[in-house]
N, C-alpha and C positions, 0 to 999 in steps of 0.2 A: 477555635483553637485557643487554649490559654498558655500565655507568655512570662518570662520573669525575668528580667535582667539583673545580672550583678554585675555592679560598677565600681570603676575607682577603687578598687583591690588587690591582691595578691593573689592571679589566679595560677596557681601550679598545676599544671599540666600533665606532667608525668611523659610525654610524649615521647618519641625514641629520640629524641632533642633535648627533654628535661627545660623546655620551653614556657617562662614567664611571663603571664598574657596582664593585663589590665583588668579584663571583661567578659563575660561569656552568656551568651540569649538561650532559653530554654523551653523548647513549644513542646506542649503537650508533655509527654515523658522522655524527652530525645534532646541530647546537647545539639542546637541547631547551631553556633558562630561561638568561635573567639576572636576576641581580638585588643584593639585598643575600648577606652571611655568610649571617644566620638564615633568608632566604626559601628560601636554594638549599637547606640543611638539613634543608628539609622534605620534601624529593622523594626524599633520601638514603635506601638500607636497609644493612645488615650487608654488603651484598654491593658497596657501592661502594667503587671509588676515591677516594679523597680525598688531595687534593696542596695543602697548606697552603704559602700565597704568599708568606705573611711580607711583603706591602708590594710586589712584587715583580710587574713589568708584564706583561699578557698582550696580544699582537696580532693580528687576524686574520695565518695566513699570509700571508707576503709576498709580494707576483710580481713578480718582475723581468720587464718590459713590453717588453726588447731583449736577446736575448744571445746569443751562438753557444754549444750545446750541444757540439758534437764539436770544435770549433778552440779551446775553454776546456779541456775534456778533456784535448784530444795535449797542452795546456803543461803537466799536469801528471805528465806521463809523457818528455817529451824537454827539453832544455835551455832555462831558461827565463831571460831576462838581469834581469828584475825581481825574481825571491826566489830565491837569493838574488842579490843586484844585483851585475852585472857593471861595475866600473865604466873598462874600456880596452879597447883594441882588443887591444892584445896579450893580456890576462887572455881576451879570449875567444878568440882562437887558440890558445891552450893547452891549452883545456877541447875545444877542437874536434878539436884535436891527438890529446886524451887517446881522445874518442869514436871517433876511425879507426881506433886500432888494435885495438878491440876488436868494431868492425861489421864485416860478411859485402861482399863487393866487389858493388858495383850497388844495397845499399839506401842507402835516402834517408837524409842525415842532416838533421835539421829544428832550426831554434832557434827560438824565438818571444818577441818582446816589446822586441826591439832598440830602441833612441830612440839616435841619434847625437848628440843633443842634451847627454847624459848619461853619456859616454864621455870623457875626457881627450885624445885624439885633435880630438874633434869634428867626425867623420864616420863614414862608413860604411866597411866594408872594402871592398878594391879585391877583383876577379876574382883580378887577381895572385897575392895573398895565400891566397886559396882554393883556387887550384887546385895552392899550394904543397904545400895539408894534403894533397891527393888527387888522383888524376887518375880515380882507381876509382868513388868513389862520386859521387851528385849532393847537394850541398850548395845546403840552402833557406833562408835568414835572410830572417824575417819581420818588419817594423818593428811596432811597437809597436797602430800604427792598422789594420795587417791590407792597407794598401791598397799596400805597396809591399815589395820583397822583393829581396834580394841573394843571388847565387849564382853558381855557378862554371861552367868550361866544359862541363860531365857534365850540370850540373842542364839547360843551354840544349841539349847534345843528343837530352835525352828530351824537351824539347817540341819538336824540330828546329825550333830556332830559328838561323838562319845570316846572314851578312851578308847574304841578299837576303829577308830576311824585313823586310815593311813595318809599321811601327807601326800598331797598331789604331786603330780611333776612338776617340780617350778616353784614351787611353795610351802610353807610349813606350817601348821597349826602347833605352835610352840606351848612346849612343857619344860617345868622347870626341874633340878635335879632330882627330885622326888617323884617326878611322870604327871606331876598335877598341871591343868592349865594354867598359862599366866592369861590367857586371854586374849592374846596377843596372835593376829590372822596377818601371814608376809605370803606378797604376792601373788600366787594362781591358790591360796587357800583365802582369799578375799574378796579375789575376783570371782570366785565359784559361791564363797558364801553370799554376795551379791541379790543372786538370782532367788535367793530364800527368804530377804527383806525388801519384798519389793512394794510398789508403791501405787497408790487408787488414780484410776486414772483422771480423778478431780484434782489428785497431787501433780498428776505431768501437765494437765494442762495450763494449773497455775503457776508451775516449774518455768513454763514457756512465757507466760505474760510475764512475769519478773523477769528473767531472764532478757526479753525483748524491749526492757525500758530504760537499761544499762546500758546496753548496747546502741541503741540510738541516741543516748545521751552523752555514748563517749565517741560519737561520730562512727559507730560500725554499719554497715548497711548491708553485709555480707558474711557468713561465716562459713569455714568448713567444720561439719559438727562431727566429730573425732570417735563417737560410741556413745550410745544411749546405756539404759538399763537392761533391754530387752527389746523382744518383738515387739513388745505393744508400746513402747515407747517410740521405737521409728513408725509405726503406727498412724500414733497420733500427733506427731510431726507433720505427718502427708495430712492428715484431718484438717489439722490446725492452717498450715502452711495455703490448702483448697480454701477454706471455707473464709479465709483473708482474714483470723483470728491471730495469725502470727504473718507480717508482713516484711519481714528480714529474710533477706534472700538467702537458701542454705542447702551445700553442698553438703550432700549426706552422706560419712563415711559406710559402709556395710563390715561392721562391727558391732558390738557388744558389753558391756565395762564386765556381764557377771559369768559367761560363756562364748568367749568370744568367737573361738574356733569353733564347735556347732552353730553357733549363729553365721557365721559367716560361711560353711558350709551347707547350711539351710538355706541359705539367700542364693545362694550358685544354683543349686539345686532347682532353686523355684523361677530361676532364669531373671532374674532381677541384676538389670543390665547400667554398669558405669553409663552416661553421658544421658540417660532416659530422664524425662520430666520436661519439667517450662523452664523460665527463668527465674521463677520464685521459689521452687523445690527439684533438685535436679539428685538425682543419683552419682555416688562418688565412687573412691577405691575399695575394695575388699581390701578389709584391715586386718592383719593378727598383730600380739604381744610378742615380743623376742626376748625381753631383758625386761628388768626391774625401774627402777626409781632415782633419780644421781641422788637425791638428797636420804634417800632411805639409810644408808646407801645400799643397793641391792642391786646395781647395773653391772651388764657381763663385762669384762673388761680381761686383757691379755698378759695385763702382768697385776699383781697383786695390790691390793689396795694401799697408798702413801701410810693408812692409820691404822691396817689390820692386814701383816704380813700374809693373812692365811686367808684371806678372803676376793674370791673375785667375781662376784656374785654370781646371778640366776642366770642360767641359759633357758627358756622355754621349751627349743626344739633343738634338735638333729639338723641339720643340714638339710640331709637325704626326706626328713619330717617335713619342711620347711617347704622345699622343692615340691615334691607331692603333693602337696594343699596346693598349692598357687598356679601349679600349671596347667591345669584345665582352664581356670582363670585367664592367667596369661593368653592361651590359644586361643580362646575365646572373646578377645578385643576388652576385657576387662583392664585397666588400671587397677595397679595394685601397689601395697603401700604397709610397714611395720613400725612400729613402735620400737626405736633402736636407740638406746643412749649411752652405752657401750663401745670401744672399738669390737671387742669381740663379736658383741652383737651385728654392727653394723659389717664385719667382714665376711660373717655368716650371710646375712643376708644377700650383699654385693654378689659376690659366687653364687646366689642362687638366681639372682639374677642375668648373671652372666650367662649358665646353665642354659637358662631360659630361653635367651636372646640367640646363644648359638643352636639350640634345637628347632626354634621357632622364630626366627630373624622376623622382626615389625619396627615400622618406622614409624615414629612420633608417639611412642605409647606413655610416653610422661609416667612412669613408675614412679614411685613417689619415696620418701624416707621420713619419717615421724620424729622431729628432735635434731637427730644427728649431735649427739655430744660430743664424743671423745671424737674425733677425727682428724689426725693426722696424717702428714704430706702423703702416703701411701697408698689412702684411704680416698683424700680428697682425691688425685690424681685418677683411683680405680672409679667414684663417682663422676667423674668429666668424661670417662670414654664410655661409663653405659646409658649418659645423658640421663641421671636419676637425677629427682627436684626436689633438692634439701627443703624442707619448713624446721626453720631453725624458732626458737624461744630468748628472744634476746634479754627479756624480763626476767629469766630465770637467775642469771648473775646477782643481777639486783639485789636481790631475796634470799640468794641461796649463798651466795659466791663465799663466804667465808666456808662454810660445811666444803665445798666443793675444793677448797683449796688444800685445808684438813686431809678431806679423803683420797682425793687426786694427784695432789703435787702438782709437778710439771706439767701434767699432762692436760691443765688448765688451757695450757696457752692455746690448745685446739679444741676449744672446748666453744659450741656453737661458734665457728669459724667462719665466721662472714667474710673477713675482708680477704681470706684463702681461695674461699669457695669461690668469690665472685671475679677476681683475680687471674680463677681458671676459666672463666666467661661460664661459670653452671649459672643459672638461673634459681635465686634461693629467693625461696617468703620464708614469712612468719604469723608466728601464732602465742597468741595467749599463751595455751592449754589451761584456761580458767576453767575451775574457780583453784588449780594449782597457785597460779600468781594472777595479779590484777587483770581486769579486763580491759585497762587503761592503755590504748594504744601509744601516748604520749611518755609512759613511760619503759615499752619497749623502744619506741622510735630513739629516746634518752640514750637506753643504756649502749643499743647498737652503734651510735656517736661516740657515748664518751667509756665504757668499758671499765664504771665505776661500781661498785654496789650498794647498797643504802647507805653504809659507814662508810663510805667515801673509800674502801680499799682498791688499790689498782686488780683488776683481773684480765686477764691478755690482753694488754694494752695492743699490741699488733694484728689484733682484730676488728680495730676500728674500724667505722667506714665514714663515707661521709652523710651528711643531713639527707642532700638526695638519695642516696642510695639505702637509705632507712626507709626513705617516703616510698617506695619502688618497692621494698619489700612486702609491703602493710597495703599495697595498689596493685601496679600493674604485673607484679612478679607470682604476688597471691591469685590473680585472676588469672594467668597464666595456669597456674597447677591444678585448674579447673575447668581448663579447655576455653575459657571466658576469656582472652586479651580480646577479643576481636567485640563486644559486645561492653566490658566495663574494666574498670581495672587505670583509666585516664580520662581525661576532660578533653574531648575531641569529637567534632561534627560527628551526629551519628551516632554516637554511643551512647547509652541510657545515662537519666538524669539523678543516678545516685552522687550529690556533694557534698560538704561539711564546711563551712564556713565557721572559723574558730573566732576567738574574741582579741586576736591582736595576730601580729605577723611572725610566721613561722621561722622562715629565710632571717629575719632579723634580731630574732630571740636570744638571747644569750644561752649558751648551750645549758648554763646549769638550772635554768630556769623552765627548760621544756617539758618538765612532770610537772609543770604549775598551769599551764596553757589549758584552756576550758573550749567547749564548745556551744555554740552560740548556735547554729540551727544547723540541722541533718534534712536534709531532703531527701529521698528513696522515688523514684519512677517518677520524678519531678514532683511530688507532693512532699511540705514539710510535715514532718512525722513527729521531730523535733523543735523546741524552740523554749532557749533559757528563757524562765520564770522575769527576770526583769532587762530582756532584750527588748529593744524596738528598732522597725525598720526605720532606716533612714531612707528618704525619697530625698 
């Protein structure tokens, strides 16, 4: 049996106590004691580990509760305009410039993380401009939200897309007042162009080893992954996830980024069941899209936009559309779950769940809601009585929360509503949604504290919460939404030895100082997987 004690620390517990331990012994892969320095002491022989805390916070592993494993991956393997920040249009034509001369004619060149917002221009690039760089290869710039995507005339001949291609439901392959394209692909004509630039599967699998070295670096040890590329990308998750090439434990949504509604009615189909797998690859909710992007802004919303009287964006489906898809689902002990950052969206959805609930009454089916933006008191209160499990984005404010206030107005102040939601006793996590915003849990954990955004602007301040109940999002709340409290999710006898020991104390930090806070070693199934470059144990 091999042992590890950590001592003399700051063990957070997360327990339904929120309970502050000293200490905690670890046999094998299994929390076996907490307790005090001297209690753990006792269970110690010659043969243990011992890693002295020095004051120093431990957390149950973290789960990010939303996030794309393989589209977090590619950013950090092809051009990414956020690290380091691109800040023009021409700075990125340059860099674009510099990648064509040194790629093979026909493959894709990808960017990812674009914001026009953020650019001195303050737009996007024209087709023009792109198909200056190339006529050879297809160029794909992906905006920042994932839901919208710029590209040249190469990238729109491998999806043959031609002037008499009609815009999808939900989406528009934009021309300008002459019929010509600008190049410009808004949401289900993006997500469909997707499936037409796709990727070798020596690109997913090395999507997945980047991806997996972040994430254990930023204390995650559990993710819910939100929608691959395709088939073959959930695929080779299971490949990878088997064969112990990817060692992050991951709740697989059954979705899609490029088709998401035939994927996910391909997966029902083939009897591909929510709660199936181990505890290293586990099957999740069938997922659809309902609405758009906040930042795009393209999200369904019930009264018109703060910045554009006449816009309230994309509804994906019908109600009656909605309902249909999901209920066979539903009857069939499936979890299920939408991408909703709308109230319109999210009222849609509610009622269909309702729908649901009253034709097919089940208990404990944790339905789930993607985001939940806009949600106010009507909305939260209709969420509490169908027991659906907000994964809210606390990091989005951060990043976004000026555009958001711009577009929204008021309707901020319910805008990822934590301290509402939890108020009403719902049970909410959180998520990334990386590589949308950082994969840095310390700075969602920040902002659902303090409800500031990078320029320090207030954004619903009355959506604060407290420290604990940040750490409960990001722990036991996320493990919850994946049927997992009983197994991880706190630091308790029994439960698996996913921890995070950070490099100073949590509970002590000064709030503004918590997007500084580093992690010192990750441990997953009691193995450290993790361990900063100039850590050392103290014995």
């Amino acid at each position: 049996m091999n042992q590890t004690a950590l001592i003399n620390g700051e063990v957070i517990s997360v327990n339904s106590r929120n309970e502050v331990f000293e200490a905690c012994l670890i046999e094998d892969n299994k929390i076996a004691a907490i307790g005090t320095t001297e209690e753990i002491k006792k269970h110690i022989s010659s043969s243990t580990k011992v890693i002295d805390l020095h004051g120093r916070s431990v957390l149950p592993g973290l789960i990010d509760a939303h996030m794309h494993l393989f589209l977090y991956g590619n950013t950090l393997m092809h051009l990414n305009c956020k690290e380091p920040a691109i800040n023009s249009i021409q700075e990125l034509l340059e860099k674009l410039a510099a990648i064509v001369q040194k790629t093979k004619n026909g493959q894709i060149i990808r960017v990812f993380g674009f914001n026009e917002l953020m650019v001195e221009e303050q737009r996007y690039p024209t087709i023009q401009e792109l198909n200056k760089l190339t006529e050879e290869h297809p160029i794909v710039i992906t905006r920042t939200c994932g839901h919208i995507g710029v590209v040249n005339s190469a990238a729109l001949k491998l999806a043959d897309i031609d002037a008499a291609t009609p815009n999808p439901q939900g989406g528009t392959i934009e021309k300008d007042r002459s019929g010509k394209f600008t190049g410009r692909l808004i949401e289900n004509a993006f997500l469909q162009f997707n499936q037409y630039a796709t990727y070798s599967q020596e690109e997913l699998f090395n999507a997945l080893t980047k991806a997996q070295e972040q994430l254990f670096a930023n204390g995650i040890t559990s993710v819910h992954d939100a929608g691959g590329f395709d088939e073959n990308s959930f695929r080779i998750m299971q490949i990878a996830s088997n064969k112990k090439q990817v060692k992050v434990r991951i709740y697989a949504m059954i979705a899609s980024l490029s088709d998401c509604e035939n994927f996910t009615k391909n997966m029902l189909k083939a009897g591909v069941m929510t709660h199936t797998g181990n505890n290293f690859f586990k099957i999740g909710p069938a997922k659809l899209f309902t609405d758009g992007s906040s930042t795009g802004p393209t999200i369904a919303t019930r009264e018109p936009y703060t910045s554009d009287g006449n816009n309230y964006g994309y509804l994906m489906y019908t109600e009656d559309e909605l309902f249909s898809i999901f209920s066979k689902a539903h009857q069939n002990d499936y979890q299920i779950t939408v991408h909703a950052q709308g109230d319109k969206a999210i009222e849609q959805y509610l009622s269909v769940i309702e729908r649901l609930l009253h034709e097919h009454p089940r208990d404990d089916h944790r339905h789930r809601v993607e985001h939940l933006g806009i949600c106010p008191p009507d909305l939260q209160e209709k969420a509490k009585a169908l027991n659906v499990i907000p994964i809210l984005n606390p990091s989005f404010p951060y990043e976004f929360g000026e555009s958001y206030i711009r577009n929204y107005g008021e309707r901020t102040h319910y805008m990822y509503a934590a301290r509402d939601l939890l108020n009403h006793g719902i049970i909410t996590a959180a998520g990334s949604d990386a590589p949308i915003t950082t994969v840095n849990p310390f700075v969602g954990i920040y902002t659902a504290v303090a409800r500031l955004t990078r320029q320090n602007t207030a954004f619903g301040q009355q959506q604060k919460v407290s420290l604990m109940d940040a750490i409960r999002m990001y722990t036991y709340n996320a493990a919850y939404a994946s049927f997992d409290e009983t197994i991880k999710g706190s630091i308790e006898a029994g439960k698996l030895a996913d921890l995070v020991i950070l490099n100073t104390s949590l509970l002590n930090c000064p709030i503004e100082k918590i997007t500084e806070i580093k992690v010192d070693v990750t441990m997953l199934d009691g193995e450290i997987v993790y361990e900063k470059n100039d850590y050392r144990n103290g014995v």
